[in-house]
PDB file with SEQRES, HELIX, SHEET and CRYST1 records, atoms N, CA, C and O in Angstrom:
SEQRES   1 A   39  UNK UNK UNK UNK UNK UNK UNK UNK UNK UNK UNK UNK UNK          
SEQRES   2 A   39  UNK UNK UNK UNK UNK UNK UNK UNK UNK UNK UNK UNK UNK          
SEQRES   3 A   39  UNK UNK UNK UNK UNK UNK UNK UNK UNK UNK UNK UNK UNK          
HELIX    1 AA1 UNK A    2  UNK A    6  1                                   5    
HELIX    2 AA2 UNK A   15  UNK A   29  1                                  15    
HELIX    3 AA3 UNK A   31  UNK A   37  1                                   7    
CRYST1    1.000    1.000    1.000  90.00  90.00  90.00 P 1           1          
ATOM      1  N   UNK A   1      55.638  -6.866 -14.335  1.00  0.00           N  
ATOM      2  CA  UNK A   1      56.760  -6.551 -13.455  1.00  0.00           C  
ATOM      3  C   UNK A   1      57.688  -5.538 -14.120  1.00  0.00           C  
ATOM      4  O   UNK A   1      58.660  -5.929 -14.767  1.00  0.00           O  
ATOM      5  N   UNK A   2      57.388  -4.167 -13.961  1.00  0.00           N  
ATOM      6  CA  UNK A   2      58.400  -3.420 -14.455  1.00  0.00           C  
ATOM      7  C   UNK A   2      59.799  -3.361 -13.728  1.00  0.00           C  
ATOM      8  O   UNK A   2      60.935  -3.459 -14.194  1.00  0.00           O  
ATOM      9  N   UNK A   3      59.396  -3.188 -12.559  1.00  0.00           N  
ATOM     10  CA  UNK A   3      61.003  -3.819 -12.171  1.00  0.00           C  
ATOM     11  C   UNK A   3      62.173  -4.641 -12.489  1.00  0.00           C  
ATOM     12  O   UNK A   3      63.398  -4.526 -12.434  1.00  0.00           O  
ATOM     13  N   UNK A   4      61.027  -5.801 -12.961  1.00  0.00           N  
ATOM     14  CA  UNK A   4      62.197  -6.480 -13.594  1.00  0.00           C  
ATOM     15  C   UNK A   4      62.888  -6.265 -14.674  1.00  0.00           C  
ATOM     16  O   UNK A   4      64.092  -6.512 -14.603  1.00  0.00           O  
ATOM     17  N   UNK A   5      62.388  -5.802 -15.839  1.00  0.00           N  
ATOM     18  CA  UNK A   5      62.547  -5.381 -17.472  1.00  0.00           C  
ATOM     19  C   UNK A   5      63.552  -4.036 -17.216  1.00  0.00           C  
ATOM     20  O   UNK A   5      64.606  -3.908 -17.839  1.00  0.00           O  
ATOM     21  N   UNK A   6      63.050  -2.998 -16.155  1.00  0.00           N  
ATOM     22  CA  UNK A   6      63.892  -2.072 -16.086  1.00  0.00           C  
ATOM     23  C   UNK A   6      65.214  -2.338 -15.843  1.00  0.00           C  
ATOM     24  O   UNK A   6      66.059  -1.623 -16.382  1.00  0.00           O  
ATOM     25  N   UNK A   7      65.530  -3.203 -15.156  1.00  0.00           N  
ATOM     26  CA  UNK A   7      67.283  -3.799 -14.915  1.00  0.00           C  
ATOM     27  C   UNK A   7      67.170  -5.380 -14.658  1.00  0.00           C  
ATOM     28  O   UNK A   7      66.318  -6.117 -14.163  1.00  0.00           O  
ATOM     29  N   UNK A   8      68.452  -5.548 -15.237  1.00  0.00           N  
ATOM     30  CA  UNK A   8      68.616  -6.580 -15.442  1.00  0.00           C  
ATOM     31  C   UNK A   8      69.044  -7.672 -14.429  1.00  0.00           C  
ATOM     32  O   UNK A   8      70.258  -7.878 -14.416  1.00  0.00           O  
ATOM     33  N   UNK A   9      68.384  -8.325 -13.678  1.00  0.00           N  
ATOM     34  CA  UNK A   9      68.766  -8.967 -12.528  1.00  0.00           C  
ATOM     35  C   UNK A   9      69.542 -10.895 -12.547  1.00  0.00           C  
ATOM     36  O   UNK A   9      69.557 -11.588 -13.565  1.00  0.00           O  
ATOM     37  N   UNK A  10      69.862 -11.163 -11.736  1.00  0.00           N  
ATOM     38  CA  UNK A  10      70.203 -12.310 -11.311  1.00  0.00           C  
ATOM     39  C   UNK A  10      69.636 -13.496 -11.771  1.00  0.00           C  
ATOM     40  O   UNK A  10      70.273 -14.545 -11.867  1.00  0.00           O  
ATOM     41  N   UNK A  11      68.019 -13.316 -12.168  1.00  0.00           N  
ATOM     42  CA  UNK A  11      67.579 -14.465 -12.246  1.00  0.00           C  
ATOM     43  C   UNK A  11      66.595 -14.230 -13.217  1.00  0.00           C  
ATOM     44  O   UNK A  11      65.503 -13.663 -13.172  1.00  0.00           O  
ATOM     45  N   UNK A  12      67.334 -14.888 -14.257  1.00  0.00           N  
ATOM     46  CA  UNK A  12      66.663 -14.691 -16.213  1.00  0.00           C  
ATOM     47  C   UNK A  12      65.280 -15.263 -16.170  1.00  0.00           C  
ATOM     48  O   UNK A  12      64.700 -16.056 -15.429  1.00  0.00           O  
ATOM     49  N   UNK A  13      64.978 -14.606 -17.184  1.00  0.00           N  
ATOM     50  CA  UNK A  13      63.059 -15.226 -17.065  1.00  0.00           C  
ATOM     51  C   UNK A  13      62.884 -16.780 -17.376  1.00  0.00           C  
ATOM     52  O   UNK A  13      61.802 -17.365 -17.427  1.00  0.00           O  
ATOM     53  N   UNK A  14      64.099 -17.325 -17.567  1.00  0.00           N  
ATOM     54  CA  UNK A  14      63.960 -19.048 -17.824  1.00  0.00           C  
ATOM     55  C   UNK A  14      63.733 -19.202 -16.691  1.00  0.00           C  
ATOM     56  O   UNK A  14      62.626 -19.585 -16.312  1.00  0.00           O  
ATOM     57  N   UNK A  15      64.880 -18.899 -15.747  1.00  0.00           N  
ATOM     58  CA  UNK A  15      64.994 -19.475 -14.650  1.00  0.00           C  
ATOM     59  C   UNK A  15      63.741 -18.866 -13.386  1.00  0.00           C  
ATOM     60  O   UNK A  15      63.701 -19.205 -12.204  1.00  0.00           O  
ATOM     61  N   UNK A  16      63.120 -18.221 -13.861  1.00  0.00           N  
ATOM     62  CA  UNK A  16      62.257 -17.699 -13.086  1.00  0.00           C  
ATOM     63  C   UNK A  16      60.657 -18.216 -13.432  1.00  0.00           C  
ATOM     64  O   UNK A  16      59.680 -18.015 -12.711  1.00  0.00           O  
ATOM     65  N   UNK A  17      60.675 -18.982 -14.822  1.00  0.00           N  
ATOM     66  CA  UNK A  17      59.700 -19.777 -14.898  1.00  0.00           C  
ATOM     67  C   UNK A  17      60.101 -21.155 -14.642  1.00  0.00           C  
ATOM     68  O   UNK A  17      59.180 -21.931 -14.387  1.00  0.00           O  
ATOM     69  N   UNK A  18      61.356 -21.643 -14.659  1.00  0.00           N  
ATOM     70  CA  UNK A  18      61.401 -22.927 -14.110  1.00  0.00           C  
ATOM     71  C   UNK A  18      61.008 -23.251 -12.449  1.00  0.00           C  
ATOM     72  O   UNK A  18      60.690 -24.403 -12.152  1.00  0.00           O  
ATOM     73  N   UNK A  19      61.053 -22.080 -11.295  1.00  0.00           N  
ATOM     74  CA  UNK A  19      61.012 -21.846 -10.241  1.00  0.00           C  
ATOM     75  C   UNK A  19      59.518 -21.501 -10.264  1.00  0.00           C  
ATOM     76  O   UNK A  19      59.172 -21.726  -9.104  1.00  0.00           O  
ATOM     77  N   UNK A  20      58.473 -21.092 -10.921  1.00  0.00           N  
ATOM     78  CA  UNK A  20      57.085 -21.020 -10.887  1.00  0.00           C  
ATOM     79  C   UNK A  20      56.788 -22.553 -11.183  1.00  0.00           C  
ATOM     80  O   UNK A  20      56.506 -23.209 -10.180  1.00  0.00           O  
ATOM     81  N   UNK A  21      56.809 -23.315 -12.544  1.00  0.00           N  
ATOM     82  CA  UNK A  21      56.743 -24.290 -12.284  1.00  0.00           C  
ATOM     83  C   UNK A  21      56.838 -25.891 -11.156  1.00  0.00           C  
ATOM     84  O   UNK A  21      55.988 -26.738 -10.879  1.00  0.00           O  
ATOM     85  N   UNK A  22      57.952 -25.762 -10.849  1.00  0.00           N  
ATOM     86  CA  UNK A  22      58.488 -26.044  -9.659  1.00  0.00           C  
ATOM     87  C   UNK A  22      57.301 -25.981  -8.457  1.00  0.00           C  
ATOM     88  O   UNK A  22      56.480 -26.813  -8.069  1.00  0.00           O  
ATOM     89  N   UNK A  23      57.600 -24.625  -8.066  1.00  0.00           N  
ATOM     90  CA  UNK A  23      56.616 -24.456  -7.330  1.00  0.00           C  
ATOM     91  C   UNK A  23      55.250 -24.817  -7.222  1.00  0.00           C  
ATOM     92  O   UNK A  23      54.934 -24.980  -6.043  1.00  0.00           O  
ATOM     93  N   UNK A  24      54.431 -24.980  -7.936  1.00  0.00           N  
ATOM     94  CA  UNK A  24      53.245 -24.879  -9.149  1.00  0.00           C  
ATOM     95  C   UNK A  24      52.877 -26.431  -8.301  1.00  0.00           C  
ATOM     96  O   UNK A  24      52.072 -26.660  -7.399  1.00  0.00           O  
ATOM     97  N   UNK A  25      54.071 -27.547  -9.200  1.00  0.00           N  
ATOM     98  CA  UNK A  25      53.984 -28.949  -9.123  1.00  0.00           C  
ATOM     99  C   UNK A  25      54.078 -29.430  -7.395  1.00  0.00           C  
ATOM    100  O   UNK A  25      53.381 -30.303  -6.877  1.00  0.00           O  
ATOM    101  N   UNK A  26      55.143 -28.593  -6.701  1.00  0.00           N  
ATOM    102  CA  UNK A  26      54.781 -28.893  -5.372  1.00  0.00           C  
ATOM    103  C   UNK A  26      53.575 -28.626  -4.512  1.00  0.00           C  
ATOM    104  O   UNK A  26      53.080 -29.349  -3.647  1.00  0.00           O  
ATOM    105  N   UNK A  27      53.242 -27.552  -4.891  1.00  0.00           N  
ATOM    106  CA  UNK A  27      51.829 -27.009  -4.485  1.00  0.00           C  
ATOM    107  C   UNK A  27      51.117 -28.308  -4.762  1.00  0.00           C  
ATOM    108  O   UNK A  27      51.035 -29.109  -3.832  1.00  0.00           O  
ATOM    109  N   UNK A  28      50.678 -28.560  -5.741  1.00  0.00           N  
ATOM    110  CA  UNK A  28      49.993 -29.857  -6.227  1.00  0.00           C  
ATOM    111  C   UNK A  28      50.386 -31.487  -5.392  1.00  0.00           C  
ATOM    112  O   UNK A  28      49.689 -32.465  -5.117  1.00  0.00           O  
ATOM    113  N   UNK A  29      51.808 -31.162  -5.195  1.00  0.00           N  
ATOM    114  CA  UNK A  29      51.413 -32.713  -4.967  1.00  0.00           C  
ATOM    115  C   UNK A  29      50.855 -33.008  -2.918  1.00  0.00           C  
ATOM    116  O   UNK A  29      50.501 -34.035  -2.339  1.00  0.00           O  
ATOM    117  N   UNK A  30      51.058 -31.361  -2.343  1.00  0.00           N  
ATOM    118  CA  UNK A  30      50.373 -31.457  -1.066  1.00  0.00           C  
ATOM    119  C   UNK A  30      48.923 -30.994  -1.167  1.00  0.00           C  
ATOM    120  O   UNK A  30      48.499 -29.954  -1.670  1.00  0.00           O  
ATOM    121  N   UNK A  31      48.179 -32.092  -0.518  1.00  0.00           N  
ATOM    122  CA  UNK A  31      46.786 -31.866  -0.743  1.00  0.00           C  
ATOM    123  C   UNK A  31      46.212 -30.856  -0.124  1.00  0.00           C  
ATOM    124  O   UNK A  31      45.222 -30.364  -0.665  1.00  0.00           O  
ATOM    125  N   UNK A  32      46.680 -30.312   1.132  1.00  0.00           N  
ATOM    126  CA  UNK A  32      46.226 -29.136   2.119  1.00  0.00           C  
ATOM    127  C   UNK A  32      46.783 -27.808   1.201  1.00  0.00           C  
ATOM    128  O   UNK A  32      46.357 -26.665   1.370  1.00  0.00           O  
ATOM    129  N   UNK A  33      47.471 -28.057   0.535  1.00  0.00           N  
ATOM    130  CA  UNK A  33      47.855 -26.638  -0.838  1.00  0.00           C  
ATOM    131  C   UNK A  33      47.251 -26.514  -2.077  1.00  0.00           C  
ATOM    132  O   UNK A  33      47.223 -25.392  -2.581  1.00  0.00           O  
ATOM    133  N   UNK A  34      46.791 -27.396  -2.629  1.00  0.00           N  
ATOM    134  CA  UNK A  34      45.415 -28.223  -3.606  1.00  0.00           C  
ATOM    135  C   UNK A  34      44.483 -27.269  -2.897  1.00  0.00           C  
ATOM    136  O   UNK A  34      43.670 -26.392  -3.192  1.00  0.00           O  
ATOM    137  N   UNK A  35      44.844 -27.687  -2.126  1.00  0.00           N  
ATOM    138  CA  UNK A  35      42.783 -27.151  -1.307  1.00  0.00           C  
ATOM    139  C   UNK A  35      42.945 -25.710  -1.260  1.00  0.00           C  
ATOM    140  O   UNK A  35      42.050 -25.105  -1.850  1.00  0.00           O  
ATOM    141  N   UNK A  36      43.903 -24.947  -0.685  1.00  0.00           N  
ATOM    142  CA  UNK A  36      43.906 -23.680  -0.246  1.00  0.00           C  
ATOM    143  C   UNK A  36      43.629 -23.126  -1.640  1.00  0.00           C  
ATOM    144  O   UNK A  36      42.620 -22.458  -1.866  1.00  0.00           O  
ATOM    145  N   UNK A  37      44.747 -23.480  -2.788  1.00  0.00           N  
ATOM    146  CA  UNK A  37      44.635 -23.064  -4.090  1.00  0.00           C  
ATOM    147  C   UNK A  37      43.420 -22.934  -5.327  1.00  0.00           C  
ATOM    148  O   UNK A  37      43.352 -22.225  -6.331  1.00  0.00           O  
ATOM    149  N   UNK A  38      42.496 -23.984  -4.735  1.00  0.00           N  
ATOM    150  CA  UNK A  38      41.455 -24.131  -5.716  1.00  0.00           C  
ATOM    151  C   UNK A  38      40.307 -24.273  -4.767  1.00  0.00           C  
ATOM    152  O   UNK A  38      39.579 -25.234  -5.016  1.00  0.00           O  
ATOM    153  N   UNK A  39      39.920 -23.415  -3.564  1.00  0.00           N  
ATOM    154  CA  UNK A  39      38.729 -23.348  -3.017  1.00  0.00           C  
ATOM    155  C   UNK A  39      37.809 -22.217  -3.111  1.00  0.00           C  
ATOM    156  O   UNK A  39      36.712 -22.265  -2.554  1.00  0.00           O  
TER     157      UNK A  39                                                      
END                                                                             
């Protein structure tokens, strides 16, 4: 993502891997998103 590195935005790379994670774990706990993700 050069975009991002080029300026400095709103939402720090912590917080932008806590929000992948996040995401990640919800994906997982619906099974019809399980499926889409790993078929």
């Amino acid at each position: 993502m050069e975009f991002k590195t080029r300026s400095p935005s709103a939402v720090s790379e912590r917080q932008l891997a806590e929000i992948v994670s996040v995401e990640i774990e919800r994906i997982k706990s619906i099974p019809t998103g399980r499926a889409a993700l790993f078929h």
